[in-house]
C-alpha positions in Angstrom: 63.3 63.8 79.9 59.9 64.7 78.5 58.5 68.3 79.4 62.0 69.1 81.6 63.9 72.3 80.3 67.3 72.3 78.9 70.3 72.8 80.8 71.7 75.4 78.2 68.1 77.2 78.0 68.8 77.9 81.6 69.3 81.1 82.9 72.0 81.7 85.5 70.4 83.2 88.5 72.5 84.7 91.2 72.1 83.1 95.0 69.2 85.0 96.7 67.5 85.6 93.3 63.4 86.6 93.9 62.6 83.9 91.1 64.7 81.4 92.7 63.4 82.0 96.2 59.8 82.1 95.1 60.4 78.6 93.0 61.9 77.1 96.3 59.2 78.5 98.2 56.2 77.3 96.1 57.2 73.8 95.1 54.8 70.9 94.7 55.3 69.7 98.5 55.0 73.5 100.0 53.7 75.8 98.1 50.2 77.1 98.0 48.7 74.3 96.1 50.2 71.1 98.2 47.5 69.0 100.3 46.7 71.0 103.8 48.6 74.6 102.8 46.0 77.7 102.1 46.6 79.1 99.7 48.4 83.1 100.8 49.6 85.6 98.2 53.2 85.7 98.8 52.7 89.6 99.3 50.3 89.1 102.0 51.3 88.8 105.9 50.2 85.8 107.8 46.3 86.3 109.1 47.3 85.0 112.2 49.8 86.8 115.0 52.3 84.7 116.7 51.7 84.4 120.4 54.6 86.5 121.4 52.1 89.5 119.8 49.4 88.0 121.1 50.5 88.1 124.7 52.1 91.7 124.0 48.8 93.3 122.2 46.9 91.5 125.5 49.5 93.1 128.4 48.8 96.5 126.5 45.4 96.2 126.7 45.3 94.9 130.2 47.6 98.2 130.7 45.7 100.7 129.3 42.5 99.3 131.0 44.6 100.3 134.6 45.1 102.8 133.5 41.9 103.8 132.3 40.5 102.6 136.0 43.3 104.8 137.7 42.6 108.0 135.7 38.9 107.7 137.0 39.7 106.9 140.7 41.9 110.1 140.7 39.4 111.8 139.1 36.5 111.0 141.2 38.6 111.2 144.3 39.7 114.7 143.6 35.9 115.6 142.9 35.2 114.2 146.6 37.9 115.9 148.1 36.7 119.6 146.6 33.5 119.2 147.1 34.3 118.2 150.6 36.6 120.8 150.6 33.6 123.5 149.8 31.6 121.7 152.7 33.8 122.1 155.1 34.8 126.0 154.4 30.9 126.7 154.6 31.1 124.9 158.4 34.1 126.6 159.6 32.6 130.0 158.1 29.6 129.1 160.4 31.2 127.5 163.1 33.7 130.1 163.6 31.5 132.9 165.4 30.3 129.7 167.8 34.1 128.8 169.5 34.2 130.0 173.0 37.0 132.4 173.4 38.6 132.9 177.1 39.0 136.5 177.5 42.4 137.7 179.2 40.9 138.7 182.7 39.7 134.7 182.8 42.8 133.2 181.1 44.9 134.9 183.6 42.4 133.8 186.5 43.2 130.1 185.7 46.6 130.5 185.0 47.8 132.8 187.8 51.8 134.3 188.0 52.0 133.2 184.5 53.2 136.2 182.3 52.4 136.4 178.6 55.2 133.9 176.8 54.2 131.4 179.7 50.7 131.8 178.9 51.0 130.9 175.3 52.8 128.0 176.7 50.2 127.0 177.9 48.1 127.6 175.6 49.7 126.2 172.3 50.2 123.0 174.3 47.0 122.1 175.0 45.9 122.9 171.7 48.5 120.4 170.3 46.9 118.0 172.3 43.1 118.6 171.5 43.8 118.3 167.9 46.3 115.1 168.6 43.4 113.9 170.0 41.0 114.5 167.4 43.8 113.1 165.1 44.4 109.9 166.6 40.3 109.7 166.6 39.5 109.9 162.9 42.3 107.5 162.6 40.8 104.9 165.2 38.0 105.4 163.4 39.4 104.5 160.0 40.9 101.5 160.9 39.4 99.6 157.7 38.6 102.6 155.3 35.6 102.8 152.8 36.7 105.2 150.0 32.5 107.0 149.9 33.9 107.3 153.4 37.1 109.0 153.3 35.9 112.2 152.2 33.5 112.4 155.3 36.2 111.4 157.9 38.6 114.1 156.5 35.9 116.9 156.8 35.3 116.0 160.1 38.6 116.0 161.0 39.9 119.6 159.3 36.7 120.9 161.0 37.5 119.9 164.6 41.0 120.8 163.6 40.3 124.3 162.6 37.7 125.1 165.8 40.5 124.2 167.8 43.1 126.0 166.5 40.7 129.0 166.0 40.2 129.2 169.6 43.9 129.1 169.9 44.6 132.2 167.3 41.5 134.3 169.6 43.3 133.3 173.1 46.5 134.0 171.5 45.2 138.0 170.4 44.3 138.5 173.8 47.3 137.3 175.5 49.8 139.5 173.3 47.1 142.6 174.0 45.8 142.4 170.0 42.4 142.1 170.0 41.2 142.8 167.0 37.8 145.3 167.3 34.4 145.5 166.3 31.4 142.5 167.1 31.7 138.9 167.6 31.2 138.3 163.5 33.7 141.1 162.6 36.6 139.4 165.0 35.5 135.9 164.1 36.3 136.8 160.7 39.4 138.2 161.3 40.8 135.1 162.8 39.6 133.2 160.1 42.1 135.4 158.1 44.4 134.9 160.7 44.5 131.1 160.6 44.3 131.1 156.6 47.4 132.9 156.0 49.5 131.6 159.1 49.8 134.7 161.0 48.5 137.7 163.2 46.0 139.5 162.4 46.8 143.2 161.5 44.7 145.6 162.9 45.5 148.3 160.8 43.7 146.2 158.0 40.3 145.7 159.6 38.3 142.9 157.6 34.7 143.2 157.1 32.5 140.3 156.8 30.8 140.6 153.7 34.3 141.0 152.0 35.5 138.3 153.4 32.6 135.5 152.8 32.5 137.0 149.0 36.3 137.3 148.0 39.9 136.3 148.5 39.9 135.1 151.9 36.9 132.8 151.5 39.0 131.6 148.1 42.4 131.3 150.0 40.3 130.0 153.7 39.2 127.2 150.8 42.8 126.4 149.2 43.7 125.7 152.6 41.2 123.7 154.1 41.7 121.5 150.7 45.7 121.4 151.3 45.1 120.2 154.5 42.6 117.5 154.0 45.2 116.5 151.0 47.9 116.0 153.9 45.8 114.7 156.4 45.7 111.3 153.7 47.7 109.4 155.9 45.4 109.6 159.0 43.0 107.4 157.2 45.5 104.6 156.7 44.0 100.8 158.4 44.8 98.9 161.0 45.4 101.7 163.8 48.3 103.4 161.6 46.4 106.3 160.9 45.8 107.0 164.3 49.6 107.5 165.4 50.5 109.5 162.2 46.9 111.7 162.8 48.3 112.1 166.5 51.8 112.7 165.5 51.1 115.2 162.4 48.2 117.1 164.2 50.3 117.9 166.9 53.0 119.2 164.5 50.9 121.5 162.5 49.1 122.7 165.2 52.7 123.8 166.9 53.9 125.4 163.9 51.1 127.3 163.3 51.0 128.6 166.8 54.7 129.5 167.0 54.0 131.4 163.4 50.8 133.5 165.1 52.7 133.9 168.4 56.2 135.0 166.9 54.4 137.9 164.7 51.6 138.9 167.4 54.7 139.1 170.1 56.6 141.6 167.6 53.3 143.8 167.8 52.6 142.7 171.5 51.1 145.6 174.1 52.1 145.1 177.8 49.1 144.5 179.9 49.7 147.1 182.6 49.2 149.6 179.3 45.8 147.9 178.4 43.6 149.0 181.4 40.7 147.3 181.7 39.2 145.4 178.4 35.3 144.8 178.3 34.8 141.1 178.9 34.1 138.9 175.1 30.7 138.3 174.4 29.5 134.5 174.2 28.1 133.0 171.4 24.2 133.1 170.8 24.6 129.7 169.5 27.1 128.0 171.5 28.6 124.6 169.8 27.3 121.3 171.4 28.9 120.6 174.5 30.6 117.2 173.4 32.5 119.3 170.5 33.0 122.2 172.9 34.5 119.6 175.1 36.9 118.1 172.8 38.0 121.8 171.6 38.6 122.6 175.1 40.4 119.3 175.7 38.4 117.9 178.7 36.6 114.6 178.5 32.9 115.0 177.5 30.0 114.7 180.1 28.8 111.8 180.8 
């Protein structure tokens, strides 16, 4: 037939030949040139993705924007917690001076026949319960958490939290003979160091107080506020959670701290017939409000 080729001017071409497979490809119905095909380079990939990609570029996008969002919630949540973090050592620095202490001559006047281990009984259980209270009332109080808020509710909490178990550390010194000396400032500070590392304080390593607010201990008092407001996460949780667990894990820390203070002041303890007659603590120029003296005393507030 006109314009065909020869059978014997036909090369042989193997199955799977590039010739042959581009001849299949690009005949007169299919190829390029056919009614309704575009014309594509056969070298060139298709301009448009199937929707298997489509849906798989789209959940990796919708991933890293999570992601993304995540990163920056950490991120800004971490910032709130330091700098409520640095807040809150600045208030416990100044509140510290302000906690009424109970000397031992009054402690033993409302606790009479009680000798020292019974004492600080005493006292380490209702210090558990103050900051159970104080616990279980930040959580009560975060029953539907606002994250701007969470920040503000922890603070509050580690503050009422420390004043508490400030006192606790000062009644604890004078119960177990270990006061440490000097002013009000100079012992304040030294519970401070007390409560940030866990333990007694030792007397034969007085602090002063402009070391302490410009060094180590204000660093490490800072570390642990911030580990403690970190911990205290689950107090904020809704729906009147948070308030069991604040009660439950205030009351815990609170007793292992005390049996810490209490187990190395009692291996340094003095008798009290050995410690005459000590000079009666000075109060506060600036006493706390009564409310918060209240709840760190663990009476009910004045009406």
């Amino acid at each position: 037939m006109a314009g065909s080729t020869p059978f014997r001017k036909r090369r042989f071409r193997k199955s799977g030949d590039p010739a042959e497979t581009q001849v299949a490809t690009t005949g007169p119905e299919t190829g390029p040139g056919a009614p309704g095909v575009a014309a594509v380079p056969s070298d060139t990939a298709p301009a448009v993705p199937s929707a298997t990609e489509a849906e798989e570029g789209s959940r990796q996008r919708s991933g890293a924007r999570r992601l993304h969002a995540v990163r920056h919630g950490v991120r800004k949540g971490g910032e709130g917690v330091r700098a409520a973090a640095l807040y809150v050592t600045e208030v416990v620095i100044e509140n510290a001076p302000r906690v009424p202490v109970r000397d031992l001559a009054t402690l033993r006047a409302q606790f009479p026949g009680l000798g020292p281990d019974q004492l600080a009984d005493k006292l380490i259980s209702g210090a558990a319960n103050a900051t159970s209270t104080v616990g279980a009332g930040i959580g009560a109080a975060a029953m539907l958490p606002v994250p701007p808020a969470m920040p503000a509710e922890l603070a509050a909490e580690v503050t009422g939290v420390a004043a508490i178990e400030l006192k606790l550390i000062a009644e604890l010194h004078e119960v177990y003979g270990l006061r440490p000396p000097g002013n009000l400032k100079d012992r304040s500070v030294a519970y401070l160091t007390g409560w940030t590392e866990e333990r007694g304080v030792d007397l034969t390593k007085p602090t002063t107080l402009n070391a302490a607010l410009g060094g180590q201990m204000k660093r490490e008092l800072r570390q642990q506020i911030t580990k403690r407001m970190v911990r205290n996460l689950p107090n904020l949780m809704p729906f009147m959670v948070g308030a069991a667990v604040g009660a439950v894990m205030n009351r815990r820390d609170t007793r292992k701290l005390a049996e810490k203070v209490r187990a190395d002041l009692r291996s340094r303890a003095v008798p009290w017939d050995a410690l005459g007659t000590l000079p009666p603590l000075e109060q506060p120029s600036r006493p706390l409000p009564e409310d918060v003296r209240a709840a760190i005393e663990g009476r009910p507030p004045a009406l």
